[in-house]
C-alpha positions in Angstrom: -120.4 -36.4 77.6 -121.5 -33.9 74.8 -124.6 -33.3 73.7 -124.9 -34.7 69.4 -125.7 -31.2 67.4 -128.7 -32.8 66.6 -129.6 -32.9 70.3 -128.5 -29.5 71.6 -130.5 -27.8 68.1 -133.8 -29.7 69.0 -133.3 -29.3 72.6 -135.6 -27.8 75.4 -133.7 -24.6 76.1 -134.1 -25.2 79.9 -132.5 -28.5 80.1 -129.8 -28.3 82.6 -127.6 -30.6 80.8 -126.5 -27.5 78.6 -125.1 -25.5 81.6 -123.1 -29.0 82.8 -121.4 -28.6 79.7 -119.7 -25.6 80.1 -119.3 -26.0 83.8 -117.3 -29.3 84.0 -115.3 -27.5 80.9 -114.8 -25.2 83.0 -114.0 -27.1 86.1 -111.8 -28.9 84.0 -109.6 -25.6 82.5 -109.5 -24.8 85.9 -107.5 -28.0 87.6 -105.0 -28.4 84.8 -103.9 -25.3 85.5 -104.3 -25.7 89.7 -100.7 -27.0 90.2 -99.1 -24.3 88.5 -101.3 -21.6 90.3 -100.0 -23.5 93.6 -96.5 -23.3 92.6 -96.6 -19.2 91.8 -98.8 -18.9 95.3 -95.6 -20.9 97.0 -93.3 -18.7 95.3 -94.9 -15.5 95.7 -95.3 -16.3 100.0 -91.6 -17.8 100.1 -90.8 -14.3 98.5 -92.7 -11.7 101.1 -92.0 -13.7 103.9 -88.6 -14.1 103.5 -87.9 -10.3 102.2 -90.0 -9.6 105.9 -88.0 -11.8 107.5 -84.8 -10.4 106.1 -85.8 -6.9 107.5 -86.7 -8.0 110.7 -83.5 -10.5 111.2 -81.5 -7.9 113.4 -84.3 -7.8 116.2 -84.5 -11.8 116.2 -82.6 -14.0 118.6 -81.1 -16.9 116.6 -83.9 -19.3 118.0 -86.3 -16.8 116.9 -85.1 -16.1 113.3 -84.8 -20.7 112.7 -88.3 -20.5 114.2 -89.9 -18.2 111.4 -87.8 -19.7 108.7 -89.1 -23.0 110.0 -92.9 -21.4 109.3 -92.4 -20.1 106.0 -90.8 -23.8 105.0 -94.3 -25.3 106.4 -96.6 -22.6 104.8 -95.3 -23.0 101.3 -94.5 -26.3 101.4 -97.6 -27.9 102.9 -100.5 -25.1 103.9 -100.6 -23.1 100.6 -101.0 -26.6 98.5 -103.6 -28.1 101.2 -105.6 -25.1 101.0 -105.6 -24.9 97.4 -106.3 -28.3 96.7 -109.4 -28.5 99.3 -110.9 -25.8 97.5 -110.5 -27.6 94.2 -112.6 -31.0 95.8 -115.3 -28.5 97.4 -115.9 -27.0 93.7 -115.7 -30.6 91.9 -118.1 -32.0 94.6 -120.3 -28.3 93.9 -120.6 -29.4 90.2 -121.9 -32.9 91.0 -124.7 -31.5 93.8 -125.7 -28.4 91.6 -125.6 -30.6 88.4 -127.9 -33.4 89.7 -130.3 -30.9 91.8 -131.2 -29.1 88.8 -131.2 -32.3 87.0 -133.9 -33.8 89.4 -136.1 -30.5 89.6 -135.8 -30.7 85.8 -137.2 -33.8 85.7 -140.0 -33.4 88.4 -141.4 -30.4 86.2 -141.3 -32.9 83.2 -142.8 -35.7 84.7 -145.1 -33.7 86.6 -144.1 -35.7 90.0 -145.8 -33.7 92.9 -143.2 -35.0 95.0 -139.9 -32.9 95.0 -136.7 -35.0 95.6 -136.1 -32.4 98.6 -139.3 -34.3 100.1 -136.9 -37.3 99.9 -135.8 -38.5 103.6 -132.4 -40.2 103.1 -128.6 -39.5 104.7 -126.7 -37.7 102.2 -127.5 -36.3 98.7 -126.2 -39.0 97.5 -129.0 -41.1 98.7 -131.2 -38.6 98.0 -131.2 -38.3 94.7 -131.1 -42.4 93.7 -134.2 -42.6 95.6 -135.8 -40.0 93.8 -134.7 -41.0 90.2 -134.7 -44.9 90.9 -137.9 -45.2 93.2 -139.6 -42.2 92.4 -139.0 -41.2 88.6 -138.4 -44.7 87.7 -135.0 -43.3 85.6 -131.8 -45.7 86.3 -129.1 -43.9 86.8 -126.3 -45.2 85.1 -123.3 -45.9 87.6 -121.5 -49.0 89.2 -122.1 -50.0 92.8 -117.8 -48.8 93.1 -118.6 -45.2 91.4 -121.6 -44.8 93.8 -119.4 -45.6 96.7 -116.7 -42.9 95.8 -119.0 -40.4 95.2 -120.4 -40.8 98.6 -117.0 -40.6 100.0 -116.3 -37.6 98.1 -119.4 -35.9 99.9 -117.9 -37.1 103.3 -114.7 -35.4 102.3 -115.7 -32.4 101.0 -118.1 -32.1 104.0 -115.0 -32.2 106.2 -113.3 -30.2 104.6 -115.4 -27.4 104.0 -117.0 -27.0 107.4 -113.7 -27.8 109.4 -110.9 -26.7 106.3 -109.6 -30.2 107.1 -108.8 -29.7 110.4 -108.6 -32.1 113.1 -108.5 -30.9 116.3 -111.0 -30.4 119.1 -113.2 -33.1 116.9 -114.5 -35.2 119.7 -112.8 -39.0 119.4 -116.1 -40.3 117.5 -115.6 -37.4 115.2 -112.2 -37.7 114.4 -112.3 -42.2 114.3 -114.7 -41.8 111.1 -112.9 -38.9 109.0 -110.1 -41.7 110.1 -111.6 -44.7 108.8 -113.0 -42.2 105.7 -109.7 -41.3 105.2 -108.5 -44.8 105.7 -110.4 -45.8 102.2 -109.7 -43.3 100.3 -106.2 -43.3 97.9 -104.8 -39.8 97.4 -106.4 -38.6 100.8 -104.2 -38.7 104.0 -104.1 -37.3 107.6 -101.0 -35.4 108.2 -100.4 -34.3 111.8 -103.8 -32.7 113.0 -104.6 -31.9 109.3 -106.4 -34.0 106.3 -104.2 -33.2 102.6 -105.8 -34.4 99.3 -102.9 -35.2 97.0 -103.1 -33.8 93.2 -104.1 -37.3 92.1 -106.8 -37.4 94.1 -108.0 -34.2 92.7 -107.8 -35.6 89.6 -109.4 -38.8 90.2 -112.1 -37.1 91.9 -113.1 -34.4 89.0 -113.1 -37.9 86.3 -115.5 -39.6 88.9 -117.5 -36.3 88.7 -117.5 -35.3 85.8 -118.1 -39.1 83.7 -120.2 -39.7 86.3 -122.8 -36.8 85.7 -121.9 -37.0 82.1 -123.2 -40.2 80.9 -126.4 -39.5 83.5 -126.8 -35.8 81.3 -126.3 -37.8 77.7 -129.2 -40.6 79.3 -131.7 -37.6 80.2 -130.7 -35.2 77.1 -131.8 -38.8 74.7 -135.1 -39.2 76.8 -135.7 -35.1 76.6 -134.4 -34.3 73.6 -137.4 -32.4 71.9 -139.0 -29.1 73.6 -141.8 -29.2 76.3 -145.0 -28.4 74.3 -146.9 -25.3 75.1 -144.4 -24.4 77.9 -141.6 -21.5 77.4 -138.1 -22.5 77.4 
């Protein structure tokens, strides 16, 4: 949510809150355009390859030429989309993390708090931070038991996907059961062969969550911190 003009005139220059705002803008610019971006990658790979393939037709067995036609089908058809689509949920779940770490170390410095929230024992960032603003700060934080859920599932997702790009195999059984079951829960997300794909709708879902999410948490803290921090420089 935006900040009132009143708000963002009298505001402490160092509030956080101001950099969310261009940011999910931002993030938001970016994924309405994400699909068409896919669509010119597709086109552009389906182009070289198939020029390359062209060239090199009259040193291919038969076999061999239906085999790389086969590849180029599966790379612009399903790789190019998966890969651009994962990076779009590790850059929506980057503006929630960023957004509420600066948000908490905001508020520590204006509650004086001596404890940090990275002091904060808990096991994932979602948990993290509610324990710092709900136990520690005392600061509700504004979303339903069903957003809090999704948002940790988001974290689980985007943890898969960035440290393994979504990729299945040589996870050990354990491993691969609970990006299953995560998976399981999750509409929009689905395991395909050894891979995990993200549909566009999930995309889309996810950046809402994210981004009305964090926004009505920014609009709570910009009314409780709306004038400057006496004596201290912006």
């Amino acid at each position: 949510m935006a900040l009132t003009p009143e708000q963002f005139l009298n505001l402490d220059l160092s509030y956080p809150g101001i950099s969310f705002g261009y940011e999910s803008w931002a993030l938001d610019s970016y994924l309405k355009v994400l699909e068409d971006q896919i669509e010119h990658a597709r086109a552009q790979y389906r182009l070289r390859a198939e020029h390359q393939l062209a060239r090199d037709h009259k040193n291919l067995e038969h076999h061999e030429y239906s085999s790389r036609l086969s590849e180029i089908d599966e790379a612009a058809d399903a790789e190019i989309p998966r890969f651009f689509r994962i990076g779009a949920v590790v850059s929506i779940w980057g503006l929630f993390e960023s957004s509420l770490t600066d948000y908490a170390l905001y508020v520590g410095r204006r509650e004086k708090i001596g404890l940090s929230f990275k002091d904060i024992r808990a096991e994932s960032f979602r948990s993290q931070i509610e324990k710092y603003f709900e136990k520690v700060v005392r600061i509700p934080i504004p979303w339903s038991t069903d957003e809090r859920e999704r948002i940790g599932q988001l974290q689980e997702l985007r943890n898969f996907l960035a440290h393994r790009n979504g990729r299945l195999m040589d996870l050990s059984p354990v491993s691969e059961k609970k990006i299953k079951d995560l998976v399981g829960r999750m509409n929009g997300v689905a395991v395909e062969g050894s891979t995990v794909v993200v549909s566009p709708e999930y995309v889309t879902e996810a950046a809402g969550l994210v981004i009305n999410s964090v926004g009505r948490f920014n609009k709570q803290l910009a009314d409780k911190y709306v004038q400057p921090i006496p004596g201290v420089d912006a």
